[in-house]
C-alpha positions in Angstrom: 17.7 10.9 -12.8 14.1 11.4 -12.1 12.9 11.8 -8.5 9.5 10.9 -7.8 7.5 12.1 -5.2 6.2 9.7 -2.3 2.8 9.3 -1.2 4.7 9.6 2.4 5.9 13.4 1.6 2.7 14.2 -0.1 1.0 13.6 3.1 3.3 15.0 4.5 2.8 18.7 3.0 -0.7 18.1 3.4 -0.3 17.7 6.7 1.8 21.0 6.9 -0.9 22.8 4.9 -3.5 22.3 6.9 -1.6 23.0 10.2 -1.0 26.9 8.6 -4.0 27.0 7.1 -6.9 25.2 8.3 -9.5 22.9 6.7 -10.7 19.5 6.6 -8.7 16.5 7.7 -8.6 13.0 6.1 -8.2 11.1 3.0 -11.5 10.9 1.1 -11.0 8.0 -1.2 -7.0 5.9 -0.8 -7.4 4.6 -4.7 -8.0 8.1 -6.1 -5.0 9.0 -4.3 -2.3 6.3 -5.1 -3.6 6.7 -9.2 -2.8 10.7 -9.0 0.2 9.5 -7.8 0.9 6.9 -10.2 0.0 9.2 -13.4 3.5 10.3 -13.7 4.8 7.3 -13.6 3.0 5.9 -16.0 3.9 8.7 -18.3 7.0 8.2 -18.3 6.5 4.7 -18.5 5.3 5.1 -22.0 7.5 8.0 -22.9 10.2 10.8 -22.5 8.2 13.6 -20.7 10.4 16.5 -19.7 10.4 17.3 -16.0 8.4 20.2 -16.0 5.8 17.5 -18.1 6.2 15.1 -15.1 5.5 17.8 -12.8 2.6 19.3 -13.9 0.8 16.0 -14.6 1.7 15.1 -10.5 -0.3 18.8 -9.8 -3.8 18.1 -12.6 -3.5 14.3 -11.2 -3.9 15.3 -7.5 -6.3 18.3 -8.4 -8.6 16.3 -10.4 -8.4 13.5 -8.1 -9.9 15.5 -4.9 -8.6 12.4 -2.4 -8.9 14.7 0.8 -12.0 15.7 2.2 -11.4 19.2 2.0 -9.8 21.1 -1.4 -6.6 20.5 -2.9 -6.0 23.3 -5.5 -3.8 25.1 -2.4 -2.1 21.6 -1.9 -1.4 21.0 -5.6 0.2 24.6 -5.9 2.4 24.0 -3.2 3.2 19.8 -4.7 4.2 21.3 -7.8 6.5 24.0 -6.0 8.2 20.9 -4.4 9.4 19.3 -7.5 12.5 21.7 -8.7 
């Protein structure tokens, strides 16, 4: 069973990252955002990925993205560390 991640703990870690790291706060753009989230999805919507495949599409998704204000390489290390 595939468990996807929510937009809720994605803020969440965000939220985390920047309260041990520093950096900018808010979302940049909301729709850049909800369609990194929705890449996955849409994968395997269309197909059999593995979860490792699912996993490393979430981290390009939200790195390519760039919804937050600030960078999110840091933050899409530690996404893709949350899916195990």
């Amino acid at each position: 069973m595939t468990v996807w991640l929510s937009r809720q703990l994605i803020l969440a870690i965000h939220d985390e990252q920047l309260a041990e790291h520093g950096g900018a706060t808010g979302i940049r753009d909301e729709g850049l955002l909800e369609s990194a989230l929705a890449r996955p999805l849409n994968l395997a919507g269309y197909g059999q990925p593995d979860t490792a495949a699912l996993a490393a599409l979430y981290a390009i998704a939200i790195a390519r993205n760039l919804s937050w204000m600030g960078t999110s390489a840091w933050l899409t290390w530690r996404w893709k560390r949350s899916w195990r």
